[in-house]
C-alpha positions, 0 to 999 in steps of 0.5 A: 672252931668246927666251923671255922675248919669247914669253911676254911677248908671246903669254901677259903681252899676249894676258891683259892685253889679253883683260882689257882688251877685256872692257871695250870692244866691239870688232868687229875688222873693223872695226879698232882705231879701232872699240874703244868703251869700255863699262865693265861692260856685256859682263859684266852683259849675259852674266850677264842672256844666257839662252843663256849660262846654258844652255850653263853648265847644259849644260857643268856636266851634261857635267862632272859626268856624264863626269867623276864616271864616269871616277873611279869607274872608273878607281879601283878599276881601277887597283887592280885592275890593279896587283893581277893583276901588272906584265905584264897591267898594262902591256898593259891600261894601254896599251890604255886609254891609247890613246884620250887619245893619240888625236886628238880630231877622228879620234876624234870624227868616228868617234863621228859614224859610230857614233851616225848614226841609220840605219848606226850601230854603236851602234843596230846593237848594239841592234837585234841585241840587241832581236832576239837568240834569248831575250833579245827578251822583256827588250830587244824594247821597243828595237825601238820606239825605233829608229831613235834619233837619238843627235846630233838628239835634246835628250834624247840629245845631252848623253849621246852627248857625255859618253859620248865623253868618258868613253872618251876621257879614263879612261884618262889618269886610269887612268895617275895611280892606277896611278902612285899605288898603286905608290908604296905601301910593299910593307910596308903591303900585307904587313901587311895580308895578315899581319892578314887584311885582304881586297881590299875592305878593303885598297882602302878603308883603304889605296889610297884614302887614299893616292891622296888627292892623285893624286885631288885632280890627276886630280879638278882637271884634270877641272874645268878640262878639263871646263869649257873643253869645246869640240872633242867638242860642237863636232864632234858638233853640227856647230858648231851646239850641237845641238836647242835648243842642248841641246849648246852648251857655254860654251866654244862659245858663247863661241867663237860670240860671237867669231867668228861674231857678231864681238863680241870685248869680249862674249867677253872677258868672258865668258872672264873669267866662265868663269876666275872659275868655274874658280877657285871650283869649285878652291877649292871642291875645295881644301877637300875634297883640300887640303894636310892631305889632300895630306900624308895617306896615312893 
């Protein structure tokens, strides 16, 4: 019963009511008597809102360009890992783990101190390297680009952020496809050494197809995690999405909306827009890992 309370009333209300106030304006200042109903008009009005596409386009650019990575990456390193034995396995697994279990404030307030314009260690790093003995005539044009302004820059603000992202959550990622290439049949692998099956084709005929689901989970969450992005832009930008809110992700603007402009109805619907989104883009990804590929290691 304790249970069946909560949820009823902080999940089965709090969607509900969220459903209906995407039909109303509602300043909650101004007390429920203020609720005034306007049927469809908050979802027409965020599908007319340029700010909303903008941070749309800068939500899906910071989905595609962070998450795209840490797959690549995080692959054929499991692999790699799984291959080099169980000791250096669990040391360098830990060690990219490390990040995600980390708080994303912590974490993000260092990243603030390490792309700063003028003591960051990222600029730092690159004037050294423009200035280092024999490598000035291939990197000394950086020197021109100093001091690079990593967090004030439109240009630069959606890389710093998807650079973030990518050291933060690769190693959660790492974690699945270890998990997945262990519960390969040692048989397999044997047969494969015994038909003189090198490294390269063993991971592209035998690893791959078999991670198939793993990669429909780890790709899955990576869509909805990245277009529910709030706390690393949010950090970054101070709150205020950047240089012509080349940093606003949706999830900020939507934030925004609520409680700093008061419009709870506009929000709401704008929260279902964004529900919408993340159902397509899975059913979209359903169709390329769906259940044939979920039954498929082969």
């Amino acid at each position: 019963m304790p249970f069946i309370i909560l949820f009823l009333v902080f999940q089965v209300f709090g969607f509900a009511f969220s459903l209906y106030l995407s039909f109303h304006q509602w300043n909650p200042v101004a007390g429920l008597d203020s609720m005034r109903f306007v049927g469809i008009e908050n979802y027409t009005f965020s599908l007319e809102d340029e700010d909303f596409y903008r941070s749309l386009y800068n939500t899906i650019w910071l989905g595609l360009a962070s998450g795209i990575s840490q797959h690549l990456v995080a692959i054929p390193m499991a692999y790699l890992l799984v291959n080099l034995g169980s000791k250096f396995r669990h040391f360098m697994t830990s060690a990219f783990f490390l990040p995600f279990i980390t708080s994303t404030v912590a974490v993000s307030l260092i990243f603030v101190n390490m792309y700063s314009a003028n003591v960051g260690i990222i600029n730092k790093a690159l004037v050294a390297l423009a200035n280092a003995p024999g490598l000035g005539y291939i990197f000394g044009w950086l020197n021109d680009l100093m001091p690079l302004r990593w967090l004030e820059d439109r240009l630069l603000i959606k890389p710093a952020i998807a650079f973030l992202q990518f050291w933060k959550y690769t190693g959660f990622h790492l974690v699945i496809y270890i998990s997945g290439i262990l519960t390969i049949s040692k048989e397999v692998e044997e047969a494969a050494l015994l038909d003189g099956a090198n490294f390269r084709q063993r991971f592209w005929y035998i690893a791959l197809p078999h991670l198939r689901p793993f990669i429909f989970f780890g790709v899955t969450l990576t869509i909805i995690g990245s277009l529910q992005m709030f706390e690393e832009p949010f950090i970054l930008t101070n709150g205020t999405g950047g240089i012509g809110n080349s940093g606003l992700t949706i999830s900020m603007f939507l934030y925004k909306v609520a409680w700093e402009w008061l419009d709870m109805g506009w929000a709401s619907a704008m929260s279902w827009l964004l529900f919408l989104i993340i159902a397509a883009v899975t059913a979209v990804q359903f169709l390329f890992f769906g259940r044939k590929g979920l039954g498929s290691h082969s």
